[in-house]
C-alpha positions in Angstrom: 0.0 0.0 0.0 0.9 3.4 -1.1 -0.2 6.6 0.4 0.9 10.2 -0.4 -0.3 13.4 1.8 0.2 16.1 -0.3 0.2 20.0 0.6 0.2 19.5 4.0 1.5 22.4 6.5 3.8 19.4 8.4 5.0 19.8 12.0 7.5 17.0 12.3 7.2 18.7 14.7 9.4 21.7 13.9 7.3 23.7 11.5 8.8 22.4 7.8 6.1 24.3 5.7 4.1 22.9 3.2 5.4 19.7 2.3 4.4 15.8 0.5 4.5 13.1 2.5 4.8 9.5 1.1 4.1 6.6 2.9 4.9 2.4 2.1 2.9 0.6 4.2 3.7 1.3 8.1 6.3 3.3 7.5 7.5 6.9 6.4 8.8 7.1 3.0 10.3 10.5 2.3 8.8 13.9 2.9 10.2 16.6 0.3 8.4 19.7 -1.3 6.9 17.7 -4.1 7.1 13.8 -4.5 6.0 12.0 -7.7 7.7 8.5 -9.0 6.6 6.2 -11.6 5.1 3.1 -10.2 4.9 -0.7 -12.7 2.1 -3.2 -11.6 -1.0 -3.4 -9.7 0.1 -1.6 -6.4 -2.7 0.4 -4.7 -1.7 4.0 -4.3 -4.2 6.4 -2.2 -3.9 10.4 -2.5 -4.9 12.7 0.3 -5.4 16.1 0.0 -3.7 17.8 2.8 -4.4 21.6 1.7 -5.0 23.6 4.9 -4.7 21.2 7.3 -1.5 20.9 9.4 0.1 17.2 9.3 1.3 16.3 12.6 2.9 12.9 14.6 0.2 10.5 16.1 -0.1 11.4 19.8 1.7 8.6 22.4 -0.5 8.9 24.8 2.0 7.8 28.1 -0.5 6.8 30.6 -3.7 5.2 30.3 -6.2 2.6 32.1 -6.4 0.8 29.2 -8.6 -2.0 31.1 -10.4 0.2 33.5 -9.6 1.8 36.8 -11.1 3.3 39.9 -13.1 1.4 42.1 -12.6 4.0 45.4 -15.9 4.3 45.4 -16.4 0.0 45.7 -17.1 -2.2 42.8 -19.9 -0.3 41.3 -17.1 2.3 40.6 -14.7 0.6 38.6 -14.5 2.3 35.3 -14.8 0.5 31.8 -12.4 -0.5 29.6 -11.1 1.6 26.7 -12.6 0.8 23.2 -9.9 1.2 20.1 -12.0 4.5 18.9 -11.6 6.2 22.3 -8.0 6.4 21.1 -7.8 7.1 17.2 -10.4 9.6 17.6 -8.4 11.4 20.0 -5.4 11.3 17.5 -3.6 8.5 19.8 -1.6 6.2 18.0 0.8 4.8 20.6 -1.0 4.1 24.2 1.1 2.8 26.9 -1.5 0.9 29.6 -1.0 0.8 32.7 -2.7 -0.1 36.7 -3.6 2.1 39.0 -5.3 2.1 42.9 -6.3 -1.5 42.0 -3.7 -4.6 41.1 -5.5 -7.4 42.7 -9.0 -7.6 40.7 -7.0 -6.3 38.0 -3.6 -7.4 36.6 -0.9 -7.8 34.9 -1.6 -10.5 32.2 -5.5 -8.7 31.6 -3.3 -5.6 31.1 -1.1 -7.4 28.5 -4.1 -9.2 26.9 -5.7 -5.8 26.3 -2.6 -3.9 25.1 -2.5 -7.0 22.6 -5.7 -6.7 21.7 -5.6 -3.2 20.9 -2.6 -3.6 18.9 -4.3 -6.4 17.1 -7.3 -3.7 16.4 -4.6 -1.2 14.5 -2.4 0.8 16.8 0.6 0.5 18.9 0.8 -0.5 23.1 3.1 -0.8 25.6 2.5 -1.4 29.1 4.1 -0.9 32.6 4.0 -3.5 35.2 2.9 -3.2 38.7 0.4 -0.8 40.2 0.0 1.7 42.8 1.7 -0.8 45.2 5.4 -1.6 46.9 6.4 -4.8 46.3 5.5 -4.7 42.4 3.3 -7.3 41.3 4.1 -8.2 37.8 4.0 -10.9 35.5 7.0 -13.5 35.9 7.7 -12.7 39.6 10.8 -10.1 38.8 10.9 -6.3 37.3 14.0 -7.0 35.7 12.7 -10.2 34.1 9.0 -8.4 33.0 11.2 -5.7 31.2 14.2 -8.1 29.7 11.3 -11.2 28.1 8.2 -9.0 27.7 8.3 -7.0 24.5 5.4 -4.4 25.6 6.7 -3.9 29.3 8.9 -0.8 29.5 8.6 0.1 33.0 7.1 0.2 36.2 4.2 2.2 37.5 2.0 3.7 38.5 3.9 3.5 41.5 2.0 6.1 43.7 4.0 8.4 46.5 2.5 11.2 48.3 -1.2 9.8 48.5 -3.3 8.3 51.1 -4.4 5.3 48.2 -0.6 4.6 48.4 1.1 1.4 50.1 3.3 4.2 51.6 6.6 2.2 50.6 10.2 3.3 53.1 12.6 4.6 50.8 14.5 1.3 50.8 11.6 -0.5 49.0 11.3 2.4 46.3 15.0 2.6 45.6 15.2 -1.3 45.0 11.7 -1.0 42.5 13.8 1.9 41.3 16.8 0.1 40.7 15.5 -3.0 39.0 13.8 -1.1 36.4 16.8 1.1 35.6 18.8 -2.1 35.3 16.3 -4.1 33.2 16.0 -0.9 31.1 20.0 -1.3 30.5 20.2 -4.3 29.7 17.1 -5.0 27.4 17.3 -1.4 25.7 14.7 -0.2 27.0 13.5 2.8 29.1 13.0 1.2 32.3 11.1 4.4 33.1 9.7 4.5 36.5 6.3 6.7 35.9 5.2 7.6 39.4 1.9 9.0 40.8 1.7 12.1 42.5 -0.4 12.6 45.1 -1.5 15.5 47.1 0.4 14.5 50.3 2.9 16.6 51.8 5.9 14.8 50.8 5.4 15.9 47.4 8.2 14.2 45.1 10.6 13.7 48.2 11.0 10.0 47.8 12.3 10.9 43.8 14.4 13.5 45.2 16.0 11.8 48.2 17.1 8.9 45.5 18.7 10.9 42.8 20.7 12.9 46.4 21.7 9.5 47.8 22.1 6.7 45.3 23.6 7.0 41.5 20.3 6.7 40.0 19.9 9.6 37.4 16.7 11.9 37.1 15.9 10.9 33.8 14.8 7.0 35.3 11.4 9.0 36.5 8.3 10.1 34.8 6.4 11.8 37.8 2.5 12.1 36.5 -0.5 14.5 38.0 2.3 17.4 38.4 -0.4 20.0 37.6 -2.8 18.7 40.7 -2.4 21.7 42.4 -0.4 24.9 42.1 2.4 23.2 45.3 3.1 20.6 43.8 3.6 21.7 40.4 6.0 24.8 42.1 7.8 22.1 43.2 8.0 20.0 39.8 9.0 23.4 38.1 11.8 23.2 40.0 12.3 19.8 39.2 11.8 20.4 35.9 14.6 23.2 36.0 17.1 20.8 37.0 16.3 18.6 34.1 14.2 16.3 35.5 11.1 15.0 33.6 7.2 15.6 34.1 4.2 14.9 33.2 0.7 16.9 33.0 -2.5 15.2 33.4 -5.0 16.3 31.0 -8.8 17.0 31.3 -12.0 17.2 29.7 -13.1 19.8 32.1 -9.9 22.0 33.0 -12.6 24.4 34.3 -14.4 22.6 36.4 -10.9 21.2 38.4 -9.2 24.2 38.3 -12.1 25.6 40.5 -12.4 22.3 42.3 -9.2 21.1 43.1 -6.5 24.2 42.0 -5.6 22.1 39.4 -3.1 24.0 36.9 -4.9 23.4 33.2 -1.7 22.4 31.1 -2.1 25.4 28.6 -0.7 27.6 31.7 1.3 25.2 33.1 3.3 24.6 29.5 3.4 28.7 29.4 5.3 29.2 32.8 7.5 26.2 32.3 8.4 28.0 28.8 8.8 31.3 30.4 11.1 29.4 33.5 13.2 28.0 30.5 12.8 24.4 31.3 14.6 22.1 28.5 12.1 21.7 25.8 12.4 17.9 26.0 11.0 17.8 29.6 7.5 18.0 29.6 5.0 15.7 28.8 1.2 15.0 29.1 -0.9 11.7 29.2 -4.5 11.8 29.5 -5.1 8.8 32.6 -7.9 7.6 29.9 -10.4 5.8 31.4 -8.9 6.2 35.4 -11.1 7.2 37.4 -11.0 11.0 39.0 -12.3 10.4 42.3 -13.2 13.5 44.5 -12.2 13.6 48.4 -13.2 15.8 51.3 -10.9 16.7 53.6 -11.2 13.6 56.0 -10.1 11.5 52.8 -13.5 10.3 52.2 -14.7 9.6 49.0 -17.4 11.8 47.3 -17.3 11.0 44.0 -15.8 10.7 40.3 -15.0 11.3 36.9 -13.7 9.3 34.5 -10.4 10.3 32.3 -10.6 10.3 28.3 -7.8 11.0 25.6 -10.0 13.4 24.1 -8.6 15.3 26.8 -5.0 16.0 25.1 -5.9 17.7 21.6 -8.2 19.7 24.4 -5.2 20.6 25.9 -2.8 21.3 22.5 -5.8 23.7 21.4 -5.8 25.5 24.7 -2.1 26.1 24.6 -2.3 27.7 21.0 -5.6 29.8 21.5 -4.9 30.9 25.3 -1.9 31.4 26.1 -0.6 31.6 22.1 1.7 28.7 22.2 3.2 27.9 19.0 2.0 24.8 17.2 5.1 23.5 17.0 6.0 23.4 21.4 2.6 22.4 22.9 3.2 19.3 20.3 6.4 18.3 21.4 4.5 17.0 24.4 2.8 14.5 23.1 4.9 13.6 20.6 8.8 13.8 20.3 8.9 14.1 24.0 7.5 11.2 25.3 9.1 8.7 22.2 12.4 9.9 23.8 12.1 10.1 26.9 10.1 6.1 26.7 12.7 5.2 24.0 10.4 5.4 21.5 12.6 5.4 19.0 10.5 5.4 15.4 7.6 7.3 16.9 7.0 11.0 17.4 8.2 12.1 14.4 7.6 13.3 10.6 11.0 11.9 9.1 11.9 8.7 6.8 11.9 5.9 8.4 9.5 6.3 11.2 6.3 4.8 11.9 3.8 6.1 9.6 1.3 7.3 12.8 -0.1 10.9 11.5 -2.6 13.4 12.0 -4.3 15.9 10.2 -6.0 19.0 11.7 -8.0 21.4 10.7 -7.6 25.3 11.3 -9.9 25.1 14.9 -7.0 22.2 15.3 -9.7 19.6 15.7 -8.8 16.1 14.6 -9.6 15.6 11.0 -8.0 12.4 9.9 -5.5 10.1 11.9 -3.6 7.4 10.6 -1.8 4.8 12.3 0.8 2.3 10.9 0.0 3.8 8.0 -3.6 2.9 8.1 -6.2 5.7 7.8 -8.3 5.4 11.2 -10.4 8.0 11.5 -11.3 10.6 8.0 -13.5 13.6 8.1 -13.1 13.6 12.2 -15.3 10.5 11.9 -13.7 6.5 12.6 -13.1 4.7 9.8 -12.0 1.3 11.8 -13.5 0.1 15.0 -12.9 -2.4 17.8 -13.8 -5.7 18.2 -16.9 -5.1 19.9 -17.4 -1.4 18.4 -19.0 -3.3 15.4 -21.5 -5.3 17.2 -23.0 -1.2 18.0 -22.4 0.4 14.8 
C-alpha cells in the first residue's frame, strides 16, 4: 500500500512548511516539497489532499487505564475498559496501559491481553507493570525479568507516592523497584522508566528527590505524572523540571471545572510558565489517565465521587495552549509527541522523518482532529472512525 499526503502544512514537529509526504505501508517514506515516481504493476496508491490542514505525529499517549480503573468508590465504581475508537479519535496512535489504585482484581496478564488486543485492532501499546503498590506485582515474579522477556513492558508504575491510596513504601523499597527497572532498562534497551503518581500528600516528590541525592540513580529514570494537581506541587516539579528532570501533566476534559475544584493547573498555563522558567524543551509531557477514574475527596479522605479520564482530553489541551496562552504549534506538540518517544525510547515514533512509523494526524484550522492514521492505516477521516474495535462493530 501506497499513500501520499500532499500539501500538508507538516510539524515533524518543527514547523517544515508545506510539504508531501509518502508513505509504504507502516512506514514513512520520504517527505520533500513535491514527490511524484513512476510506479509498474498493480500496487494500490491512495492520494490525500492535505491543503489547509497541518500534518502532525500521532499522539503517544504515556498513561492510560487501558482496562479500566477506579473502584474508590467500591465495585460499582470501577471504570470500563477503553474501546480502540476512544484512542484514534483522539489522535492517539501509541498508548502505553498501565494499573492504578487497583492490582489485585485487576492485573498484569489482563493488562497485557488488552494492550495485545488493541494492537491487534490497529495501533501501537506498551505497558508498565505493577500498580500503585510496593512490592511490584508483575507478571514472571521479577521487574527486571517483565522488562528483559516482555516485549510491551517498558517500565514500572503507577507507583504512587505522596497519596493516602498509596502502600506508603520506606525509601529502601522504592530505591530497589527503582533500581530493577533502571537495570532491566540497561540491559534489554529499554526505558526502564519509573512513571510515578503524584499525590496531594505533603511529601510531594521527596522519595524521587532523596534517590537521585543518595544513590547514583539519574533523574531521567522518573516520569512523575499529575504534576499540575495543584499549584504546590507543580512549584515544586517546576523546580524539578529546572534541573532537568522529567514531568508529566495530566490532562482533562473539564480544566474548568478542576481548576475551580481542586486548584488544578490546566496544562495550557502550566506549558506557558514552564516555557517562560526556561525548562529544556524535552521535559514535559502529558498523558491523559484515559479511562482512570478522577475520584473526589473531602478533607477527612472520604470519597465523594468521580469522573472518569478520556484521551479526548489531550488535543483539548494542545488547542488551549495555542488559543490561550498563544503557544506555537510546533512546542505544545512536542508534548505529546517527540517528548515522550524519547524520553520512553520510543525510537521510530514521534516524528515526521523517513523511516519512522507512519502514525499521523491531520488538523483542521480550529485544530480539531480531521484524519489520523496509524501504521499507515487511515483510522479516523472527516473527524469521523473509519475502523473500530472488536466489539465497536456489534454497536455500529
Amino acid at each position: 500500500m501506497i499513500t501520499i499526503i500532499r500539501n500538508a502544512e507538516v510539524y515533524a514537529p518543527e514547523h517544515l512548511g508545506k510539504k508531501d509526504v509518502l508513505l509504504l505501508g507502516s512506514k514513512i517514506a520520504a517527505v520533500d516539497e513535491h514527490i511524484s515516481f513512476n510506479i509498474n504493476g498493480p500496487v494500490e496508491v491512495s492520494e490525500i489532499d492535505a491543503g489547509g490542514k497541518a500534518l502532525i505525529p500521532g499522539f503517544i499517549d504515556s498513561h492510560s487505564h487501558i482496562q479500566g480503573g477506579g473502584g474508590e468508590g467500591g465495585f460499582s465504581t470501577r471504570t470500563p475498559e477503553a474501546v480502540l475508537t476512544d484512542f484514534t479519535t483522539a489522535g492517539v496512535t501509541t498508548v502505553v496501559g498501565c494499573l492504578g489504585t487497583d492490582g489485585t482484581a485487576r492485573d498484569m496478564v489482563s493488562l497485557l491481553a488488552k494492550a495485545r488486543g488493541l494492537e491487534e485492532e490497529g495501533i501501537t501499546t506498551y505497558i508498565y507493570t505493577g500498580s500503585y503498590r510496593i512490592p511490584v506485582k508483575t507478571i514472571t515474579g521479577e521487574i527486571m525479568k517483565d522488562i528483559m522477556v516482555i516485549d510491551k513492558v517498558i517500565g514500572i508504575g503507577e507507583i504512587a507516592v505522596s497519596d493516602h491510596r498509596s502502600s506508603q513504601p520506606t525509601f529502601e523499597e522504592f530505591v530497589r523497584a527503582v533500581s530493577d527497572a533502571r537495570v532491566g532498562g540497561m540491559l534489554s534497551g529499554k526505558a526502564g522508566i519509573i512513571n510515578v503518581h503524584l499525590g496531594d500528600g505533603r511529601r510531594k516528590i521527596d522519595l524521587i528527590k532523596r534517590t537521585v541525592k543518595e544513590t547514583e540513580i539519574p533523574l531521567a529514570q522518573f516520569l512523575p505524572t499529575h504534576i499540575n494537581r495543584n499549584q504546590e506541587l507543580f512549584e515544586e516539579c517546576v523546580a524539578y523540571a529546572k534541573e532537568g528532570g522529567y514531568i508529566d501533566f495530566t490532562g482533562s476534559d473539564d480544566p474548568d471545572f478542576w481548576e475551580k475544584t481542586d486548584g488544578e493547573v490546566r496544562f495550557s498555563k502550566g506549558l506557558k510558565r514552564l516555557l517562560d522558567e526556561r525548562v529544556g524543551m524535552d521535559n514535559f509531557t502529558i498523558s491523559s489517565d484515559g479511562q482512570g477514574s478522577l475520584p473526589i475527596f473531602n478533607e477527612k479522605k472520604e470519597y465523594l465521587g468521580l469522573g472518569v479520564g478520556k484521551s479526548s482530553c489531550l488535543i483539548k489541551a494542545i488547542k488551549e495552549c495555542v488559543f490561550r496562552e498563544n503557544i506555537p504549534l510546533e512546542t505544545a506538540i512536542r508534548a505529546l509527541t517527540c517528548n515522550p518517544a524519547k524520553i520512553l525510547k520510543l525510537k521510530t515514533k514521534g516524528r515526521i522523518m523517513a523511516g519512522m512509523d507512519a502514525d499521523l494526524c491531520l488538523l483542521d484550522s480550529s485544530i480539531d482532529i480531521d484524519t489520523v492514521i496509524a501504521k499507515g492505516k487511515v483510522m479516523v477521516s472527516g473527524k469521523k472512525p473509519l475502523v473500530f474495535g472488536t466489539f465497536e462493530k456489534v454497536s455500529n
